[in-house]
C-alpha positions in Angstrom: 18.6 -17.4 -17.7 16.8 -15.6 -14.5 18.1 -17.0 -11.4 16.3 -19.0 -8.4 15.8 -15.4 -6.6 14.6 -13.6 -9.5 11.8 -16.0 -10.3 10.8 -15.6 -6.9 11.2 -11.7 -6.4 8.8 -12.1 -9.7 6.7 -14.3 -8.0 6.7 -11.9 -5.0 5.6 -8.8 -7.3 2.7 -10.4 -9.3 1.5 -11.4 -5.6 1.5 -8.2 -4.3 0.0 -6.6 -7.0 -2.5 -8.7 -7.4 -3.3 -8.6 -3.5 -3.6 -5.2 -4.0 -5.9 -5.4 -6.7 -8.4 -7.1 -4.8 -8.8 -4.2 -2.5 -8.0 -1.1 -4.7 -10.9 -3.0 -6.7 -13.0 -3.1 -3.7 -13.4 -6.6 -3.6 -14.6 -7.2 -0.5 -17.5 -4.4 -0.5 -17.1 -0.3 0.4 -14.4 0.4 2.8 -12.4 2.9 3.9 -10.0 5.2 1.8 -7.0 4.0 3.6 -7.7 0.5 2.4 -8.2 1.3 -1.5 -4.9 3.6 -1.1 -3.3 0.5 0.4 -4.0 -1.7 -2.3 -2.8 1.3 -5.1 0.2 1.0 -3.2 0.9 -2.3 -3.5 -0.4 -3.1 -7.1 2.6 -0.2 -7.5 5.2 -1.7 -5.4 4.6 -5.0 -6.7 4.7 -3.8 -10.5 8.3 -2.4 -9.2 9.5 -5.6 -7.5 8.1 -7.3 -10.7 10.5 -5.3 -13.0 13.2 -5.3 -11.1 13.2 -9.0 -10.8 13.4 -9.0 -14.6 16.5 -6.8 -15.0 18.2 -8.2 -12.1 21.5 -7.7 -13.1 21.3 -3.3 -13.4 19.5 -3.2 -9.7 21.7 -2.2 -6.8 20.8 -4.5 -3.6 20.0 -2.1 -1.5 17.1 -0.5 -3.6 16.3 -4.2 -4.0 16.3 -4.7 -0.6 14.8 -1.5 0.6 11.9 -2.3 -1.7 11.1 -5.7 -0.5 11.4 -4.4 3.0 8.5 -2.2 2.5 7.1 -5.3 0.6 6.9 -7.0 4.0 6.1 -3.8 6.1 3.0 -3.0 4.3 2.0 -6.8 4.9 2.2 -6.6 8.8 -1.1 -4.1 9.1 -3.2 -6.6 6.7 -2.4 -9.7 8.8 -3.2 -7.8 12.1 -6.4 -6.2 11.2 -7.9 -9.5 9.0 -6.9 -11.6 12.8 -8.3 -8.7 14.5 -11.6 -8.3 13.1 -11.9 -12.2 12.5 -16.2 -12.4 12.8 -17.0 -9.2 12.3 -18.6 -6.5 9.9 -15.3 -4.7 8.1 -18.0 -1.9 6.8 -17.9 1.7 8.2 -21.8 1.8 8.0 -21.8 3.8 4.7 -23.4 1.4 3.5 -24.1 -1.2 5.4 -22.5 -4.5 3.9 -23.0 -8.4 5.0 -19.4 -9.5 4.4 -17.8 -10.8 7.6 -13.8 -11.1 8.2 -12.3 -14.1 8.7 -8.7 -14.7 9.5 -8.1 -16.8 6.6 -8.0 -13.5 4.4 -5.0 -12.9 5.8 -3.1 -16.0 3.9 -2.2 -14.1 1.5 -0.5 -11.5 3.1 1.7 -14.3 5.0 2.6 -15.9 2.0 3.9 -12.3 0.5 5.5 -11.8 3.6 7.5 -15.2 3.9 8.8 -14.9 0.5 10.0 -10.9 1.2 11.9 -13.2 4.3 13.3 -15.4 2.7 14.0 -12.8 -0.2 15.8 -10.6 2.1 17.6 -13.2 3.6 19.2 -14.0 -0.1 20.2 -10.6 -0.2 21.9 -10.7 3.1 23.4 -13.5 2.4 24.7 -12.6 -1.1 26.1 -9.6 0.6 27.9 -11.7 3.9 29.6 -14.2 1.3 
């Protein structure tokens, strides 16, 4: 049976990757390098996180927590920049593109980064008690 915090470190994975996807697929029209490389990065990570939810009991919690760190790290720039640029163009120019930034974008990356909270919260609790 997979614990409470394993379904959700799951949960957490599959999220993140699938965030990812969305901009290593270019969803939102032709950005910048940095952003597909983000989203390669994440679908990674959250394959990882995935995984390592399902064979819970051979992960050490410091890789587990380390990983779901960087989980939430990698969030943080995402929620900035989609509050940032909130009603404007997110193209460089090359080409041009009509899609327009709106803060809600960013709901995603909240959720992921309230479940890596309360995820490393667990772990620090497991490790207190």
């Amino acid at each position: 049976m997979i614990k409470s915090s394993s379904k959700l470190e799951i949960v957490l994975g599959v999220l993140t990757a699938l965030t990812g996807l969305i901009y290593l697929l270019q969803f939102f029209g032709q950005t910048e390098s940095e952003v597909v490389t983000w989203g390669l990065i994440a679908v990674v990570l959250g394959g990882i996180v995935v995984f390592q939810g399902l064979i819970k009991d051979k992960v050490n919690n410091v890789i587990e927590g380390v990983l779901i760190f960087f989980v939430l790290l990698i969030q943080i720039p995402a929620i900035l920049l989609w509050f940032i640029f909130s009603g404007s163009s997110i193209s460089d120019g090359t080409p041009t593109s009509n899609f327009v930034a709106h803060w809600i974008f960013a709901a995603p990356h909240i959720v992921i980064a309230l479940f890596a909270l309360t995820l490393i919260v667990s772990l620090l609790r497991r490790r207190i008690v």
